[in-house]
C-alpha positions in Angstrom: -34.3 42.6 1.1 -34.1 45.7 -1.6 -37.8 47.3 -1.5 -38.7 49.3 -5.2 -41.9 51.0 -5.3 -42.2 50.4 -8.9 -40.4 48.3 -11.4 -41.5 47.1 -14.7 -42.1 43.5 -14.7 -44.5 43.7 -17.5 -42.0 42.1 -20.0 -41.0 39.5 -17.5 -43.7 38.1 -15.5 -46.8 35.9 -16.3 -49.9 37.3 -14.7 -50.5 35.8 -11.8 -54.0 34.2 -11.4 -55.9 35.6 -8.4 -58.8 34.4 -6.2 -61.4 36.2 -7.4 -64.8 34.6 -5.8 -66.3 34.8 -2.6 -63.0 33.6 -0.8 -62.4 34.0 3.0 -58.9 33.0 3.3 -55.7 34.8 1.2 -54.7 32.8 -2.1 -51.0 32.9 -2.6 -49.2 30.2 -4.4 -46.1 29.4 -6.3 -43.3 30.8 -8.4 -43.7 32.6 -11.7 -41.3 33.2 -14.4 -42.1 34.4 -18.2 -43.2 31.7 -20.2 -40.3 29.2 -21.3 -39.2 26.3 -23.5 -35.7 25.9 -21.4 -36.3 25.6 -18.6 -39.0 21.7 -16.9 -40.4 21.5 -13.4 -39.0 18.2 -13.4 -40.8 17.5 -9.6 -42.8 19.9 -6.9 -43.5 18.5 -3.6 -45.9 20.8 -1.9 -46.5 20.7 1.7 -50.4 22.9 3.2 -50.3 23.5 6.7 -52.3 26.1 8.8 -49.4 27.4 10.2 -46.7 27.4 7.1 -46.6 26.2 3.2 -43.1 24.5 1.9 -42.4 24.3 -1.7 -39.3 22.4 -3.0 -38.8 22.2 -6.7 -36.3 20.3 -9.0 -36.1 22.7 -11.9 -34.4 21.4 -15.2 -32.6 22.9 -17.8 -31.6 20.7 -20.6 -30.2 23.5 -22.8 -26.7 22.6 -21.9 -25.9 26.3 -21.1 -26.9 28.8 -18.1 -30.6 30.4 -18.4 -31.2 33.3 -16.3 -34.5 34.2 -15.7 -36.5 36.5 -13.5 -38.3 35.0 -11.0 -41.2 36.1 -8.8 -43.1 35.1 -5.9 -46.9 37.3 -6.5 -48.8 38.0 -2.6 -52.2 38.2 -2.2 -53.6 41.3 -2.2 -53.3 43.5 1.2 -57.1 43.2 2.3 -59.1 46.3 3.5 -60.7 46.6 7.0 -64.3 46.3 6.7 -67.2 45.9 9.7 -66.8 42.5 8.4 -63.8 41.5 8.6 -60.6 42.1 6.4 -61.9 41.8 2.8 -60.1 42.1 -0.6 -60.6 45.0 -2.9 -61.3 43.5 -6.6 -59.8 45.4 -9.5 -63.1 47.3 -10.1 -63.3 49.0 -6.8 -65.6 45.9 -5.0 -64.8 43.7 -2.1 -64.7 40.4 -2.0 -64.0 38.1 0.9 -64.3 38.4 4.5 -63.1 36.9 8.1 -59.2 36.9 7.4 -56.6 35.3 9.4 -54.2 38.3 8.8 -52.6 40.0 12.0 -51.7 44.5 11.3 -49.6 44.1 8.4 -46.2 45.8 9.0 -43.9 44.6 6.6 -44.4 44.4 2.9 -43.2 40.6 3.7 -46.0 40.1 5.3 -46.3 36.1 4.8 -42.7 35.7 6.1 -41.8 34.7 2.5 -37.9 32.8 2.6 -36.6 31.4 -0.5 -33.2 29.2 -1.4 -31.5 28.0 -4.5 -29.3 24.9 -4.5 -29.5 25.6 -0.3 -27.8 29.2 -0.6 -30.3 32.0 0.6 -31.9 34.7 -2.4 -32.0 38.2 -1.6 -35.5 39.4 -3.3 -36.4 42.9 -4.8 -40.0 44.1 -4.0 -42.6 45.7 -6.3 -45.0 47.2 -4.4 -48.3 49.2 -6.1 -51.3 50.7 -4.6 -54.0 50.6 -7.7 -57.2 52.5 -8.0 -59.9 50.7 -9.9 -58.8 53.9 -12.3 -55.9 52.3 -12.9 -53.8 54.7 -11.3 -50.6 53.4 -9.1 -50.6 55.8 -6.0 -48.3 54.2 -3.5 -45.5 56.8 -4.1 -48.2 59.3 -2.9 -49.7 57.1 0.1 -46.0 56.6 1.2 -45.3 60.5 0.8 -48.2 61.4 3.0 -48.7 58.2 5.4 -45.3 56.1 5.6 -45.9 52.5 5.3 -48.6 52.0 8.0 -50.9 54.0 5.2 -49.4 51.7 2.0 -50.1 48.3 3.9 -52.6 48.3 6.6 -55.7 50.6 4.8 -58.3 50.5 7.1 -62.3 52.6 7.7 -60.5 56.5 8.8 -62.9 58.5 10.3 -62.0 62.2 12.0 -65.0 62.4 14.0 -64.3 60.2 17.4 -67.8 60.2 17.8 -68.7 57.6 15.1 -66.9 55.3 17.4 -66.1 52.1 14.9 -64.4 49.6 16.2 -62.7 49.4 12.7 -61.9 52.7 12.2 -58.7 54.3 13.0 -57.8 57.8 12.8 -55.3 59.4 10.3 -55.6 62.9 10.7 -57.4 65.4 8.9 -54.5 66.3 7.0 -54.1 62.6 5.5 -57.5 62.7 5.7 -58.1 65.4 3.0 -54.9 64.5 1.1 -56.1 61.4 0.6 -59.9 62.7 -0.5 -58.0 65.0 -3.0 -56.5 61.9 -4.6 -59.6 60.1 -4.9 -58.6 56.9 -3.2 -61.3 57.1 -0.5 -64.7 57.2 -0.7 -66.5 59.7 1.8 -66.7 62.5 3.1 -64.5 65.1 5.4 -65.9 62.9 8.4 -64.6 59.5 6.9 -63.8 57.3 4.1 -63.4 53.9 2.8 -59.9 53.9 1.2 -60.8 52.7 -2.8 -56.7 50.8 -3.4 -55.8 47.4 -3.4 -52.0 47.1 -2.1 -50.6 44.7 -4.4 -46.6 43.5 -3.5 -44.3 40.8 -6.1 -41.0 39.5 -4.3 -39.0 38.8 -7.6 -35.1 37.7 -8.3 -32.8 36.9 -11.0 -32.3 33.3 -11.1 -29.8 31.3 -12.6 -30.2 27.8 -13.9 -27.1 25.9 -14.4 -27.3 23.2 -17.4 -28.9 19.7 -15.0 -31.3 20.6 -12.4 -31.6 23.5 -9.9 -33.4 22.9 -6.4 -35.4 26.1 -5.4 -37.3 25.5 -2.0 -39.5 28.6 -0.8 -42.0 28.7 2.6 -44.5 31.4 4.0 -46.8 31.7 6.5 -50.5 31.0 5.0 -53.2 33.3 5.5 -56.2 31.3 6.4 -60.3 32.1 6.0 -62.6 31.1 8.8 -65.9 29.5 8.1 -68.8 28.9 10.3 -70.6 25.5 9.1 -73.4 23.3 10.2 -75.4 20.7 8.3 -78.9 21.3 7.6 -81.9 20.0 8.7 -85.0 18.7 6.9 -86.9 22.3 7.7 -85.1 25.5 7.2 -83.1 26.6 9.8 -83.1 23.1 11.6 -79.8 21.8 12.5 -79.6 17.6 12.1 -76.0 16.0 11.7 -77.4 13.2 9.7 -79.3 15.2 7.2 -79.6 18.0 4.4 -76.8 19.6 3.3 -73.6 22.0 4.4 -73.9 25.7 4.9 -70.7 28.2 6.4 -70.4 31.5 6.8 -69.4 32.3 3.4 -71.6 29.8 1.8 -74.6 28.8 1.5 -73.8 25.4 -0.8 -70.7 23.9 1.4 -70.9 20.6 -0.2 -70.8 22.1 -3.6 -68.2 24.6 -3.0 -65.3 21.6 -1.7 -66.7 18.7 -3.5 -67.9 17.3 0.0 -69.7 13.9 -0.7 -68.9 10.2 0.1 -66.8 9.5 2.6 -65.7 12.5 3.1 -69.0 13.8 4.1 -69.5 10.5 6.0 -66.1 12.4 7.8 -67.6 15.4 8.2 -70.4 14.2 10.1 -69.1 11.8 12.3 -66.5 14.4 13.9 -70.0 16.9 13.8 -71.6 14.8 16.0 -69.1 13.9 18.2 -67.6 17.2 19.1 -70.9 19.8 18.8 -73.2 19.8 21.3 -75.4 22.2 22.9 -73.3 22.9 25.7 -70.3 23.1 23.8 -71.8 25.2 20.8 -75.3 26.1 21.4 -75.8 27.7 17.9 -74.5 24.0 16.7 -72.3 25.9 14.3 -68.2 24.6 14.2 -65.7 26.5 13.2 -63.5 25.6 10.3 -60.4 27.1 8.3 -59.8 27.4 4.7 -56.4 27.5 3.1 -56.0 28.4 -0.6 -53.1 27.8 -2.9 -52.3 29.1 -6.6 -51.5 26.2 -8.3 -52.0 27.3 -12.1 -48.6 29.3 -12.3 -47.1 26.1 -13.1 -48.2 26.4 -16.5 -45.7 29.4 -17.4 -42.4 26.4 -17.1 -41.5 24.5 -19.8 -44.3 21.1 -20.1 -46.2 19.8 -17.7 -44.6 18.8 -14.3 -43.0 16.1 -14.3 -44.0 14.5 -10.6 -45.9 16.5 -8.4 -46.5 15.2 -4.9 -49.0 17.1 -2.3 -49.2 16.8 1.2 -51.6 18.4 3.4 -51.6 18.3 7.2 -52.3 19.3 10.5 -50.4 22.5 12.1 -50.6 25.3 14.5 -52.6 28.0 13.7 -50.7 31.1 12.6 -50.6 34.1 14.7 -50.9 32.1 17.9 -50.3 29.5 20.3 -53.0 27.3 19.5 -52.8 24.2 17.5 -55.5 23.1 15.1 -55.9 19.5 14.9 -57.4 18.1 11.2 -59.7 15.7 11.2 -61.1 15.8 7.7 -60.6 17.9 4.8 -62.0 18.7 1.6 -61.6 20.0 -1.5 -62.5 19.8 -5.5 -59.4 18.5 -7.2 -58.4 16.9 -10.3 -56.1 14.8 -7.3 -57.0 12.2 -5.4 -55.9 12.2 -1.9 -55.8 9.5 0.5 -55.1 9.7 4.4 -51.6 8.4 4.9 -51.3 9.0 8.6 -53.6 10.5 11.7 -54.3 14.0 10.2 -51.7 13.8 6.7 -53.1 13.4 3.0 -51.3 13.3 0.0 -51.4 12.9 -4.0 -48.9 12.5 -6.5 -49.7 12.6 -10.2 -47.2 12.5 -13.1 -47.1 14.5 -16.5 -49.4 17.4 -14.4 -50.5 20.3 -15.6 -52.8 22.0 -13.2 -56.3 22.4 -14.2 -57.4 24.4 -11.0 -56.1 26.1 -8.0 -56.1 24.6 -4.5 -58.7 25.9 -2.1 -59.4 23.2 1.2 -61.7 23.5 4.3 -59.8 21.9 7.2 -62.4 20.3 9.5 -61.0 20.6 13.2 -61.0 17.1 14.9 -61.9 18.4 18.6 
Protein backbone atom coordinates (compact mmCIF):
# COMPACT_ATOMS: atom_id res chain seq x y z
CA UNK A 1 0.00 0.00 0.00
CA UNK A 2 1.73 3.56 -1.14
CA UNK A 3 0.82 6.00 1.93
CA UNK A 4 0.72 10.17 0.66
CA UNK A 5 0.13 12.60 3.32
CA UNK A 6 -1.51 14.87 1.00
CA UNK A 7 -2.86 14.61 -2.54
CA UNK A 8 -5.28 16.61 -4.27
CA UNK A 9 -8.39 14.74 -4.83
CA UNK A 10 -10.50 17.78 -5.03
CA UNK A 11 -10.95 17.55 -8.81
CA UNK A 12 -11.61 13.84 -8.57
CA UNK A 13 -13.71 12.81 -5.80
CA UNK A 14 -17.39 13.35 -4.82
CA UNK A 15 -17.60 14.44 -1.21
CA UNK A 16 -18.30 11.79 0.80
CA UNK A 17 -21.48 12.04 3.00
CA UNK A 18 -20.63 11.59 6.72
CA UNK A 19 -22.53 10.59 9.83
CA UNK A 20 -23.05 13.63 11.38
CA UNK A 21 -25.79 13.06 14.36
CA UNK A 22 -25.57 11.56 17.54
CA UNK A 23 -24.06 8.22 16.13
CA UNK A 24 -22.28 5.62 18.35
CA UNK A 25 -20.90 3.34 15.85
CA UNK A 26 -18.33 4.41 12.75
CA UNK A 27 -20.16 5.15 9.31
CA UNK A 28 -18.10 3.98 6.39
CA UNK A 29 -19.67 2.85 3.24
CA UNK A 30 -19.06 2.36 -0.42
CA UNK A 31 -16.94 3.48 -3.36
CA UNK A 32 -16.74 6.96 -4.81
CA UNK A 33 -15.63 8.14 -8.10
CA UNK A 34 -16.33 11.83 -9.70
CA UNK A 35 -19.61 12.10 -10.99
CA UNK A 36 -20.19 10.10 -14.48
CA UNK A 37 -22.36 9.45 -17.50
CA UNK A 38 -19.96 6.29 -18.62
CA UNK A 39 -19.84 4.46 -16.45
CA UNK A 40 -23.76 2.12 -14.49
CA UNK A 41 -23.74 0.16 -11.29
CA UNK A 42 -25.49 -2.36 -13.19
CA UNK A 43 -25.95 -4.66 -9.56
CA UNK A 44 -24.50 -4.21 -5.72
CA UNK A 45 -24.98 -7.00 -3.42
CA UNK A 46 -24.14 -5.88 -0.02
CA UNK A 47 -23.58 -8.10 2.78
CA UNK A 48 -23.68 -6.22 7.09
CA UNK A 49 -22.19 -8.29 9.47
CA UNK A 50 -20.70 -7.34 12.96
CA UNK A 51 -17.66 -8.83 12.31
CA UNK A 52 -16.93 -7.81 8.36
CA UNK A 53 -19.02 -5.87 5.38
CA UNK A 54 -18.62 -7.47 1.58
CA UNK A 55 -19.40 -5.43 -1.38
CA UNK A 56 -19.43 -6.90 -4.91
CA UNK A 57 -20.32 -4.67 -7.78
CA UNK A 58 -21.02 -5.30 -11.49
CA UNK A 59 -19.92 -2.02 -12.95
CA UNK A 60 -20.82 -1.18 -16.63
CA UNK A 61 -19.44 0.68 -19.23
CA UNK A 62 -21.33 0.93 -22.44
CA UNK A 63 -19.01 3.52 -24.02
CA UNK A 64 -17.46 0.87 -26.17
CA UNK A 65 -13.90 2.11 -25.11
CA UNK A 66 -11.74 1.95 -21.75
CA UNK A 67 -12.75 4.72 -18.96
CA UNK A 68 -10.35 5.20 -16.30
CA UNK A 69 -11.38 6.75 -13.39
CA UNK A 70 -10.09 7.39 -9.93
CA UNK A 71 -11.63 5.60 -7.40
CA UNK A 72 -11.75 5.94 -3.60
CA UNK A 73 -12.79 4.20 -0.61
CA UNK A 74 -13.50 7.48 2.16
CA UNK A 75 -12.99 6.03 6.28
CA UNK A 76 -14.62 7.31 8.99
CA UNK A 77 -13.11 9.77 10.79
CA UNK A 78 -10.31 8.55 13.46
CA UNK A 79 -12.40 9.14 16.74
CA UNK A 80 -10.87 11.03 19.75
CA UNK A 81 -10.53 9.53 23.33
CA UNK A 82 -12.98 11.05 25.58
CA UNK A 83 -14.05 9.96 29.43
CA UNK A 84 -16.82 8.74 27.32
CA UNK A 85 -15.76 6.72 25.17
CA UNK A 86 -14.04 7.26 21.58
CA UNK A 87 -16.10 10.13 20.04
CA UNK A 88 -15.83 11.89 16.59
CA UNK A 89 -14.59 15.31 16.20
CA UNK A 90 -17.16 17.34 13.79
CA UNK A 91 -15.73 19.74 11.40
CA UNK A 92 -16.33 22.72 13.85
CA UNK A 93 -14.20 21.53 16.64
CA UNK A 94 -17.45 19.43 18.51
CA UNK A 95 -17.77 15.87 19.34
CA UNK A 96 -20.25 13.77 18.37
CA UNK A 97 -20.72 10.14 19.18
CA UNK A 98 -19.58 7.91 21.86
CA UNK A 99 -18.99 4.07 23.03
CA UNK A 100 -16.94 2.89 19.82
CA UNK A 101 -16.09 -0.56 18.96
CA UNK A 102 -12.54 0.65 17.77
CA UNK A 103 -9.45 -1.22 19.18
CA UNK A 104 -5.68 1.47 19.39
CA UNK A 105 -5.57 2.38 15.80
CA UNK A 106 -2.14 1.44 14.34
CA UNK A 107 -2.42 1.49 10.81
CA UNK A 108 -3.96 4.11 8.59
CA UNK A 109 -5.86 0.81 7.31
CA UNK A 110 -7.44 0.64 10.13
CA UNK A 111 -10.84 -1.24 8.92
CA UNK A 112 -8.63 -3.89 7.22
CA UNK A 113 -9.92 -2.46 3.90
CA UNK A 114 -9.05 -5.26 0.75
CA UNK A 115 -10.23 -4.45 -2.66
CA UNK A 116 -10.24 -6.60 -6.14
CA UNK A 117 -11.06 -5.90 -9.72
CA UNK A 118 -12.09 -8.70 -12.13
CA UNK A 119 -10.48 -11.09 -9.03
CA UNK A 120 -6.86 -9.51 -9.39
CA UNK A 121 -5.90 -7.56 -6.08
CA UNK A 122 -5.61 -3.24 -6.24
CA UNK A 123 -2.79 -1.72 -4.65
CA UNK A 124 -4.34 1.63 -3.03
CA UNK A 125 -2.68 5.15 -2.43
CA UNK A 126 -3.65 6.84 0.92
CA UNK A 127 -4.58 10.43 1.67
CA UNK A 128 -4.33 11.09 5.00
CA UNK A 129 -5.16 14.80 6.66
CA UNK A 130 -5.38 15.91 10.18
CA UNK A 131 -7.93 19.13 10.01
CA UNK A 132 -8.39 21.81 12.60
CA UNK A 133 -11.87 23.23 12.61
CA UNK A 134 -9.54 26.30 11.17
CA UNK A 135 -9.21 24.57 8.33
CA UNK A 136 -5.66 23.92 8.59
CA UNK A 137 -4.17 20.36 7.51
CA UNK A 138 -1.43 19.60 10.23
CA UNK A 139 -0.62 15.94 9.78
CA UNK A 140 2.76 16.69 8.23
CA UNK A 141 3.45 18.46 11.57
CA UNK A 142 1.84 15.80 14.03
CA UNK A 143 3.94 13.14 12.00
CA UNK A 144 7.18 15.39 12.36
CA UNK A 145 6.76 15.63 16.08
CA UNK A 146 4.84 12.33 17.14
CA UNK A 147 5.23 9.55 14.36
CA UNK A 148 2.04 7.85 13.55
CA UNK A 149 0.92 6.88 17.06
CA UNK A 150 0.24 11.01 17.38
CA UNK A 151 -1.61 11.15 13.59
CA UNK A 152 -3.98 8.19 14.38
CA UNK A 153 -4.65 7.37 17.95
CA UNK A 154 -5.26 11.22 19.53
CA UNK A 155 -6.20 10.76 22.79
CA UNK A 156 -6.68 13.23 26.56
CA UNK A 157 -2.40 13.97 27.06
CA UNK A 158 -1.81 15.20 30.29
CA UNK A 159 2.01 15.79 31.85
CA UNK A 160 1.04 15.81 35.34
CA UNK A 161 0.68 11.84 36.49
CA UNK A 162 -1.23 13.08 39.20
CA UNK A 163 -4.44 13.78 37.29
CA UNK A 164 -4.50 10.13 36.94
CA UNK A 165 -7.18 9.58 33.82
CA UNK A 166 -7.74 6.53 32.86
CA UNK A 167 -7.97 8.09 29.24
CA UNK A 168 -5.09 9.99 29.27
CA UNK A 169 -1.79 9.07 28.01
CA UNK A 170 1.37 10.90 28.25
CA UNK A 171 3.25 12.45 25.34
CA UNK A 172 5.89 14.38 26.74
CA UNK A 173 6.18 17.85 27.47
CA UNK A 174 8.07 18.43 24.44
CA UNK A 175 5.01 17.19 22.20
CA UNK A 176 3.22 18.55 24.66
CA UNK A 177 4.08 22.20 24.03
CA UNK A 178 4.76 21.61 20.31
CA UNK A 179 1.47 20.66 20.00
CA UNK A 180 -0.02 23.77 22.21
CA UNK A 181 2.09 26.05 19.86
CA UNK A 182 0.17 24.67 16.91
CA UNK A 183 -3.05 25.19 18.36
CA UNK A 184 -4.45 21.64 17.94
CA UNK A 185 -5.14 21.11 21.67
CA UNK A 186 -6.99 22.77 23.87
CA UNK A 187 -5.43 23.26 27.49
CA UNK A 188 -3.10 24.05 29.28
CA UNK A 189 0.81 23.09 29.99
CA UNK A 190 -0.77 20.32 32.37
CA UNK A 191 -3.03 18.81 29.57
CA UNK A 192 -5.06 19.17 26.51
CA UNK A 193 -7.77 17.87 24.41
CA UNK A 194 -6.18 17.48 20.90
CA UNK A 195 -8.84 19.93 18.54
CA UNK A 196 -8.04 17.46 14.74
CA UNK A 197 -10.13 15.06 13.28
CA UNK A 198 -7.80 12.37 11.40
CA UNK A 199 -9.43 11.94 8.23
CA UNK A 200 -7.77 8.93 5.71
CA UNK A 201 -9.26 8.15 1.59
CA UNK A 202 -7.80 4.74 0.19
CA UNK A 203 -8.11 5.74 -3.66
CA UNK A 204 -6.84 3.96 -7.11
CA UNK A 205 -6.87 4.35 -10.70
CA UNK A 206 -9.44 2.14 -12.12
CA UNK A 207 -9.94 0.88 -15.34
CA UNK A 208 -13.22 -0.12 -16.94
CA UNK A 209 -12.98 -2.20 -20.03
CA UNK A 210 -16.02 -1.65 -22.53
CA UNK A 211 -18.90 -4.64 -20.76
CA UNK A 212 -18.82 -4.92 -17.19
CA UNK A 213 -16.04 -4.80 -14.50
CA UNK A 214 -16.55 -6.79 -11.08
CA UNK A 215 -14.99 -4.75 -8.15
CA UNK A 216 -15.58 -6.63 -4.78
CA UNK A 217 -14.14 -4.76 -1.57
CA UNK A 218 -14.57 -5.91 2.44
CA UNK A 219 -13.54 -4.27 5.83
CA UNK A 220 -13.93 -4.80 9.17
CA UNK A 221 -17.03 -2.63 10.61
CA UNK A 222 -16.77 -0.44 13.44
CA UNK A 223 -19.71 -1.00 15.53
CA UNK A 224 -21.60 1.55 18.34
CA UNK A 225 -22.91 -0.08 21.53
CA UNK A 226 -26.27 0.96 22.94
CA UNK A 227 -27.75 0.22 26.25
CA UNK A 228 -31.71 -0.15 25.78
CA UNK A 229 -34.70 -1.01 27.84
CA UNK A 230 -38.42 -0.31 27.23
CA UNK A 231 -40.14 1.97 29.30
CA UNK A 232 -42.62 1.68 31.80
CA UNK A 233 -45.88 3.49 32.43
CA UNK A 234 -44.09 5.89 35.23
CA UNK A 235 -40.72 7.37 34.58
CA UNK A 236 -38.00 5.31 35.20
CA UNK A 237 -40.05 2.00 35.44
CA UNK A 238 -38.83 -0.75 33.36
CA UNK A 239 -42.11 -3.03 31.84
CA UNK A 240 -41.35 -5.22 28.54
CA UNK A 241 -44.84 -4.93 27.47
CA UNK A 242 -45.21 -1.21 27.68
CA UNK A 243 -43.97 2.51 26.82
CA UNK A 244 -41.52 3.02 24.53
CA UNK A 245 -37.57 2.33 23.73
CA UNK A 246 -34.74 4.25 25.28
CA UNK A 247 -30.53 3.36 24.76
CA UNK A 248 -27.72 4.93 25.76
CA UNK A 249 -27.55 7.28 22.95
CA UNK A 250 -31.22 7.84 22.80
CA UNK A 251 -33.76 8.73 24.44
CA UNK A 252 -36.55 7.94 21.35
CA UNK A 253 -35.27 4.23 20.27
CA UNK A 254 -38.35 3.47 18.41
CA UNK A 255 -38.15 6.70 16.46
CA UNK A 256 -34.54 6.65 15.77
CA UNK A 257 -34.68 2.73 13.82
CA UNK A 258 -38.33 2.89 12.80
CA UNK A 259 -39.04 0.15 15.57
CA UNK A 260 -42.87 -0.63 15.40
CA UNK A 261 -44.99 -3.65 14.30
CA UNK A 262 -43.55 -6.67 14.34
CA UNK A 263 -40.51 -5.70 14.79
CA UNK A 264 -41.16 -4.26 18.09
CA UNK A 265 -43.36 -7.28 18.83
CA UNK A 266 -39.50 -8.85 18.13
CA UNK A 267 -37.88 -6.70 20.22
CA UNK A 268 -39.92 -7.60 23.13
CA UNK A 269 -40.32 -11.06 23.02
CA UNK A 270 -36.36 -11.69 22.98
CA UNK A 271 -36.55 -8.68 26.01
CA UNK A 272 -38.47 -10.78 28.10
CA UNK A 273 -37.06 -13.81 27.55
CA UNK A 274 -33.35 -13.19 28.02
CA UNK A 275 -33.44 -10.05 30.82
CA UNK A 276 -34.04 -10.83 34.10
CA UNK A 277 -33.07 -9.54 37.34
CA UNK A 278 -30.42 -11.96 37.97
CA UNK A 279 -29.10 -11.76 34.61
CA UNK A 280 -29.25 -7.92 34.25
CA UNK A 281 -30.40 -6.31 37.34
CA UNK A 282 -30.50 -2.66 35.86
CA UNK A 283 -32.95 -4.62 33.12
CA UNK A 284 -30.91 -2.79 30.54
CA UNK A 285 -29.51 -5.19 27.27
CA UNK A 286 -26.95 -4.49 25.37
CA UNK A 287 -27.20 -3.91 21.64
CA UNK A 288 -24.81 -2.98 18.52
CA UNK A 289 -25.27 -0.52 15.84
CA UNK A 290 -23.74 -0.85 12.45
CA UNK A 291 -23.90 2.04 9.95
CA UNK A 292 -23.29 2.03 6.27
CA UNK A 293 -22.95 5.03 3.56
CA UNK A 294 -25.14 4.16 1.06
CA UNK A 295 -25.69 7.58 -0.74
CA UNK A 296 -22.31 7.51 -2.71
CA UNK A 297 -24.03 5.55 -5.12
CA UNK A 298 -25.46 8.51 -6.57
CA UNK A 299 -22.02 9.85 -8.03
CA UNK A 300 -22.25 6.46 -10.96
CA UNK A 301 -24.02 6.80 -13.91
CA UNK A 302 -28.29 6.29 -13.12
CA UNK A 303 -29.71 4.63 -10.59
CA UNK A 304 -28.52 1.02 -9.65
CA UNK A 305 -29.67 -1.25 -11.59
CA UNK A 306 -30.42 -4.33 -8.84
CA UNK A 307 -29.30 -3.84 -5.52
CA UNK A 308 -29.60 -6.78 -3.11
CA UNK A 309 -28.91 -6.39 0.79
CA UNK A 310 -28.21 -8.90 3.23
CA UNK A 311 -27.73 -8.42 6.83
CA UNK A 312 -26.75 -11.14 9.25
CA UNK A 313 -25.36 -12.51 12.27
CA UNK A 314 -21.38 -12.55 12.88
CA UNK A 315 -18.65 -12.45 15.40
CA UNK A 316 -18.01 -9.46 16.99
CA UNK A 317 -14.85 -7.70 15.82
CA UNK A 318 -11.88 -7.40 17.92
CA UNK A 319 -12.69 -10.68 19.69
CA UNK A 320 -13.64 -14.16 20.15
CA UNK A 321 -17.15 -13.73 20.92
CA UNK A 322 -19.97 -14.26 18.62
CA UNK A 323 -23.06 -12.11 18.55
CA UNK A 324 -26.00 -13.93 17.74
CA UNK A 325 -29.03 -11.52 15.95
CA UNK A 326 -32.26 -11.91 16.86
CA UNK A 327 -33.95 -8.89 15.58
CA UNK A 328 -32.97 -5.90 13.78
CA UNK A 329 -34.05 -2.60 12.92
CA UNK A 330 -33.73 0.07 10.91
CA UNK A 331 -35.54 3.09 8.85
CA UNK A 332 -35.27 2.24 5.22
CA UNK A 333 -36.83 3.00 2.03
CA UNK A 334 -36.24 -1.24 1.83
CA UNK A 335 -38.15 -3.79 2.95
CA UNK A 336 -36.48 -6.66 4.53
CA UNK A 337 -37.79 -9.96 5.30
CA UNK A 338 -36.11 -12.76 7.44
CA UNK A 339 -34.91 -15.33 5.07
CA UNK A 340 -33.25 -17.67 7.42
CA UNK A 341 -32.53 -17.97 11.45
CA UNK A 342 -30.68 -14.53 11.97
CA UNK A 343 -30.36 -13.41 7.81
CA UNK A 344 -32.54 -10.50 6.22
CA UNK A 345 -32.41 -9.23 2.92
CA UNK A 346 -33.99 -6.70 0.28
CA UNK A 347 -33.54 -6.21 -3.31
CA UNK A 348 -34.96 -3.27 -5.19
CA UNK A 349 -34.41 -2.44 -8.84
CA UNK A 350 -33.90 1.07 -10.60
CA UNK A 351 -32.41 2.32 -6.85
CA UNK A 352 -31.20 5.25 -6.02
CA UNK A 353 -30.51 5.55 -2.39
CA UNK A 354 -32.51 8.02 -0.51
CA UNK A 355 -30.73 7.42 2.95
CA UNK A 356 -27.81 5.89 4.51
CA UNK A 357 -27.97 2.56 6.41
CA UNK A 358 -27.74 2.79 10.17
CA UNK A 359 -29.29 -0.82 12.04
CA UNK A 360 -29.43 -1.75 15.77
CA UNK A 361 -28.75 -5.55 16.03
CA UNK A 362 -30.84 -6.95 18.90
CA UNK A 363 -28.67 -9.94 20.45
CA UNK A 364 -30.88 -13.16 20.60
CA UNK A 365 -29.33 -14.58 24.07
Amino acid sequence: MKTAFLIALGCCLATPARANDSASELGAGGLVLTKTNAISMQREDLTLAPDQVTVRYEMRNDTGKPVTLRVAFPMPDVPVETPAGKAVRGPDGQETGHNVNLPDVADPNYLGFYVTADGQSVTTETEIRADLPDGRNIVKDLYRIGGWRLVLQPGFYETDPTMKRIDGGDVGPTIHQELLKLHAIAGDDKAGMPLWATRITLHWMQTFKPGVTIVEHRYHPVLGAQLVAPTGKDPGDIDPDHGKWIGSGSADLGKDFCIAGETDKAFRDIYRRIVTPAAHPDRYIGTATLSYILRTARNWAGPIGTFHLTVKSGAMPHGPETMNVGAIALCSDLTLRETAPAQWEATATNYVPSQDLRILLFPNE
